[in-house]
C-alpha positions as CSV (number, residue, x, y, z in Angstrom):
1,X,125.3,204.4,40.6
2,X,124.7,207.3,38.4
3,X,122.5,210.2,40.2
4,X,121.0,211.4,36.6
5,X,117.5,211.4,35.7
6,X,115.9,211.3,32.1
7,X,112.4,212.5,31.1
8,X,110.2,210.8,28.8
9,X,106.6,211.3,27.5
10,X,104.0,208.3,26.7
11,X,103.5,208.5,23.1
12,X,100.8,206.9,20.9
13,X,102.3,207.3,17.7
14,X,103.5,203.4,15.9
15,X,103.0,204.3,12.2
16,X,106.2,205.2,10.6
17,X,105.2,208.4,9.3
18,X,104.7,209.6,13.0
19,X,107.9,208.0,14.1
20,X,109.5,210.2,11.6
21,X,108.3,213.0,12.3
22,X,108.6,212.3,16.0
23,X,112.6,211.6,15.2
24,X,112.5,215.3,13.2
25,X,111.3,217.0,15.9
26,X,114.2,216.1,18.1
27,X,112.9,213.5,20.2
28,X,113.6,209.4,20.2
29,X,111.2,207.2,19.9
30,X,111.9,204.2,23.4
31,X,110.0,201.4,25.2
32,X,111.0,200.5,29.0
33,X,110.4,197.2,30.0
34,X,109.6,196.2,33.6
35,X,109.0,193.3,36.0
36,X,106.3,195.9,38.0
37,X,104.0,197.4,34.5
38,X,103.6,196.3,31.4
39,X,105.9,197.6,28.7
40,X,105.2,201.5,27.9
41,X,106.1,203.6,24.7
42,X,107.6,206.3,25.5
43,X,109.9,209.3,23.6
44,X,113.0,211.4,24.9
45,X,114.8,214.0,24.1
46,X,117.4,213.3,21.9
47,X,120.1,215.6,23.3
48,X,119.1,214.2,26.9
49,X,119.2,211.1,26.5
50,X,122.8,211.3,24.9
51,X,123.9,212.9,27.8
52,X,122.9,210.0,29.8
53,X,124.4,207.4,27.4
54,X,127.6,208.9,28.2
55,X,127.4,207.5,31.4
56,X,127.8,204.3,30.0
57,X,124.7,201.8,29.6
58,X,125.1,199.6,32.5
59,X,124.6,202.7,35.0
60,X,121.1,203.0,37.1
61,X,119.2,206.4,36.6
62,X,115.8,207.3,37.0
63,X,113.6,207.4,34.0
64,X,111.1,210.1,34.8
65,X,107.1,209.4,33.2
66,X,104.4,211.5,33.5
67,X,101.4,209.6,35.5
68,X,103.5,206.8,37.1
69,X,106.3,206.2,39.9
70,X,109.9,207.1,38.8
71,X,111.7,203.6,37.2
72,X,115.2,202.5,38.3
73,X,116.3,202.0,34.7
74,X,119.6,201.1,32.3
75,X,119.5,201.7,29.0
76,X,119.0,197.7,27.6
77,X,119.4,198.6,24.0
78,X,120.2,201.0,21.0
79,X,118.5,200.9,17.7
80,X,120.9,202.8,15.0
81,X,120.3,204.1,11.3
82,X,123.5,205.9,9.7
83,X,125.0,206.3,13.3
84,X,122.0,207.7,14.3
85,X,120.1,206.6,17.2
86,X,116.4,205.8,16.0
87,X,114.9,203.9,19.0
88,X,116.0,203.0,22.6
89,X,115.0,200.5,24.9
90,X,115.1,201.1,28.5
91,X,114.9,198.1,31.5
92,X,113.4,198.3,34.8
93,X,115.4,197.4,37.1
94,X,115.4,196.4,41.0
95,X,118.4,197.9,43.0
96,X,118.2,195.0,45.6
97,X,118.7,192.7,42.4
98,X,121.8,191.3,40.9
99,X,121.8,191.9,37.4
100,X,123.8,190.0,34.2
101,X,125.0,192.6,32.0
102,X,127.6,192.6,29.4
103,X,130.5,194.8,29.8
104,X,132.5,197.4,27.7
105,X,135.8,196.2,27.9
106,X,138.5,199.0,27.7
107,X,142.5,198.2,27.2
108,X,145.4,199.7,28.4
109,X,149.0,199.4,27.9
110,X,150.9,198.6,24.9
111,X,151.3,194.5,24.8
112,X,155.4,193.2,25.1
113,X,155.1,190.9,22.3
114,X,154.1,193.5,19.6
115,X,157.2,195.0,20.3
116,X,158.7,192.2,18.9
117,X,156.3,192.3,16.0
118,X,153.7,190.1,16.8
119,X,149.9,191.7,16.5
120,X,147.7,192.1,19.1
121,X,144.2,190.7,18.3
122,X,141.0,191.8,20.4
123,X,138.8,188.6,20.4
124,X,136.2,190.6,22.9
125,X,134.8,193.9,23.4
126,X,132.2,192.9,26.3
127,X,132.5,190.4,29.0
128,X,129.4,188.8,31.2
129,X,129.2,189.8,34.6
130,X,126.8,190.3,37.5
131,X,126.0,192.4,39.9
132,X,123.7,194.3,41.9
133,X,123.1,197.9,39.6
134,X,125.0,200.2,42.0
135,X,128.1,197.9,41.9
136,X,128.0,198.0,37.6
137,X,131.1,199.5,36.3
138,X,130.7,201.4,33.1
139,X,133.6,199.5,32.1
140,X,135.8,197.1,32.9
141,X,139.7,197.9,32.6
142,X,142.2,195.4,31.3
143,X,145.7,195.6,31.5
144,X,147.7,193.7,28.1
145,X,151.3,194.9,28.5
146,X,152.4,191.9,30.0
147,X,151.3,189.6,27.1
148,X,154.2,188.4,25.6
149,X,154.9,186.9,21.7
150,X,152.4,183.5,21.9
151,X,150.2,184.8,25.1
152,X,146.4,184.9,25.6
153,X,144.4,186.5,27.9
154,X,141.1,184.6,29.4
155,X,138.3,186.0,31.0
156,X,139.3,184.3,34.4
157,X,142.5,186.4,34.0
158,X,140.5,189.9,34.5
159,X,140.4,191.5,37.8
160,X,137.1,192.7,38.2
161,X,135.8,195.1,40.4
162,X,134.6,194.6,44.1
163,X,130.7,193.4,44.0
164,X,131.0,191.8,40.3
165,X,131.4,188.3,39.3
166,X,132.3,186.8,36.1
167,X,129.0,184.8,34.1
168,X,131.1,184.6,30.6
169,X,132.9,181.4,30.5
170,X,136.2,181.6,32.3
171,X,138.4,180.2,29.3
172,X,136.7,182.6,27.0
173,X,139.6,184.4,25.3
174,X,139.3,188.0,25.7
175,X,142.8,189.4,23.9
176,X,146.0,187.4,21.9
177,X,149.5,187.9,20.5
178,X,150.1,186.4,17.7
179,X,153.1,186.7,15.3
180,X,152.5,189.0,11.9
181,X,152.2,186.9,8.6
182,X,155.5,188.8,7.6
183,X,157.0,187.1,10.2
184,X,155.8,183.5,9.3
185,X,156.4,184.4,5.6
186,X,159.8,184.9,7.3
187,X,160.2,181.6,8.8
188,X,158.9,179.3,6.9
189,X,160.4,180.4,3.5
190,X,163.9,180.1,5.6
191,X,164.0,176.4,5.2
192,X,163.1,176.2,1.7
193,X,165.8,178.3,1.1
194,X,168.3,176.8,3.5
195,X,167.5,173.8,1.1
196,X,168.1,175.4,-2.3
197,X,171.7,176.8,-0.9
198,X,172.4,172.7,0.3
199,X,171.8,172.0,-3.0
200,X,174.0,174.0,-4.9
């Protein structure tokens, strides 16, 4: 669980004008949404709350708010705008309470079979799991060098960490090797051309 805190300010402000000027001045405009008080608008530094991002959104931290109690919180969503962040929106959360999150997947290794050309394809960049929010990885590593020319690699095939269970659907395909179209160019012009040497 991540021991960092972020400070936010209520804010008023909803026409676009004041968002923009809000935004101008540095800060973010955010929500956090909660099971114990209705949903509050807040805004954040921007350079703050990057530093918690970093930390990887399925992470627990405080969210500090003037007025209230402290909120468990993860960061639920980002709104972007020329690979800017323009709006976040931050979750209450209970510690005692398992929590479905989806997962950054990161792979390692280089796979077998695109040594032998084939192409590695990644069919996932997130996986479902649960857990309660101290036990959420940032990520969730997955080895591919074993896959060979043909292979696939399931969701049911990851080894996750201790405290997390899979929610995404255990056949969901998470990573393949599949041959490059040079290579089935290759073989299936090789017949047709066996043929035309038969015929002459």
């Amino acid at each position: 669980m991540s021991s960092q805190t972020l400070t936010a300010e209520r804010r008023s402000e909803t026409k676009h004008s004041d968002l923009r000027k809000l935004r101008e001045s540095g800060r973010i405009p955010a929500v956090v949404y909660g099971f114990q008080a209705d949903n509050i608008p807040l805004s954040v530094n921007a350079k703050e709350l990057m530093k918690v991002a970093r930390t990887g959104r399925t992470e627990m931290f405080q969210l500090k708010v003037e007025g209230t109690s402290d909120f468990n919180v993860i960061i639920k969503d980002f709104q972007k705008k020329s690979g800017f962040v323009t709006h976040v929106d931050f979750l209450q959360i209970s510690a005692n309470k398992p929590l479905k999150v989806r997962v950054p997947i990161e792979f390692h290794g280089i796979a077998e079979g695109t040594k032998a050309g084939g192409v590695l394809q990644h069919l996932e960049k997130e996986l479902e799991v649960e857990a309660l929010p101290a036990n959420l990885p940032a990520s969730i590593q997955v080895d591919i060098s074993h896959l060979n020319m043909g292979d696939k690699l399931v969701a049911s095939d990851v080894k996750l960490p201790e405290g997390v269970t899979l929610v995404a659907s255990p056949v969901e395909v998470i990573a393949t090797v599949t041959a490059s179209r040079a290579a089935v160019e290759t073989e299936t012009a090789t017949p047709a051309e066996d043929a035309t040497q038969a015929g002459e």
